[in-house]
Structures are given as structure tokens and as C-alpha cells.
C-alpha positions, 0 to 999 in steps of 0.5 A, spaced: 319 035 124 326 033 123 330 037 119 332 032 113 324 032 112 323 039 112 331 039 107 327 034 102 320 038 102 323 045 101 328 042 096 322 038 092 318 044 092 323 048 089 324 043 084 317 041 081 314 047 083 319 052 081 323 048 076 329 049 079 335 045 077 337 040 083 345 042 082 344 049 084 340 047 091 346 047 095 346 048 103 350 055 102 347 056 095 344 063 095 336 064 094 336 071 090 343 069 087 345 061 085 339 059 086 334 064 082 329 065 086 325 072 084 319 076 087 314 072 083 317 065 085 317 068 092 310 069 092 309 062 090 313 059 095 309 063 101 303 059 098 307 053 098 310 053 106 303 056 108 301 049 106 306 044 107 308 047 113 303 050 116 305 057 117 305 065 115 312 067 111 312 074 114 317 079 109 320 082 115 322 075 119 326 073 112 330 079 112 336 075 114 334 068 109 339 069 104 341 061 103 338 054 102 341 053 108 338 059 112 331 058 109 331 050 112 333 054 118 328 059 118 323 053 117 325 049 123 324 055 128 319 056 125 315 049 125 318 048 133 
């Protein structure tokens, strides 16, 4: 999968699933901080990935996912 494919659906979910507003979804843009991402949401977004990308979100391989930017990347490795 091309990187802009896994931008655009992430940038989707988070807007329809999660109703984020599309301004705060920016490459350096922190998920907790900026963009406002919580536990709950997060939950969501486990389903979310599982289903549109086809794998596991595992809580310890996200330790270091702090920006839009970093959780594309962690998706890329991941879908690879």
C-alpha cells in the first residue's frame, strides 16, 4: 500500500469515525495533544486499523507513535 493511500484512509477514519476536525489532521500534529485522540478513541482506532488495514495494533509497538505523521509510519511498516 502507497503511503498517500494509507495518509488519505487514516486522515478519513479520523474524521468520520472520530469526527476530528480535518485542520488539526497535520503531519507533525500530536495525536494525544493536537489532534485529541483518548483512550476511548484509541480503542476505536484498534477496530478501525484491524479492518482496514488488516493487522493487530499492539500497545507496546505504539509507545513511540506521538504524531499523525508517526502513526502513518507505524502503519507502512507495518502493512510492508
Amino acid at each position: 500500500m502507497e503511503r498517500q493511500e494509507i495518509e488519505e484512509k487514516v486522515r478519513t477514519f479520523l474524521i468520520d469515525d472520530l469526527e476530528i476536525d480535518e485542520e488539526k489532521i497535520k503531519p507533525e500534529a500530536r495525536l494525544k495533544e493536537d489532534i485529541g485522540i483518548d483512550s476511548l478513541d484509541f480503542v476505536d482506532i484498534v477496530v478501525i486499523v484491524e479492518k482496514n488495514f488488516g493487522f493487530k495494533i499492539k500497545t507496546e509497538e505504539m509507545a513511540n507513535v506521538k504524531t499523525f505523521n508517526d502513526f502513518c509510519d507505524y502503519i507502512e511498516r507495518k502493512t510492508a
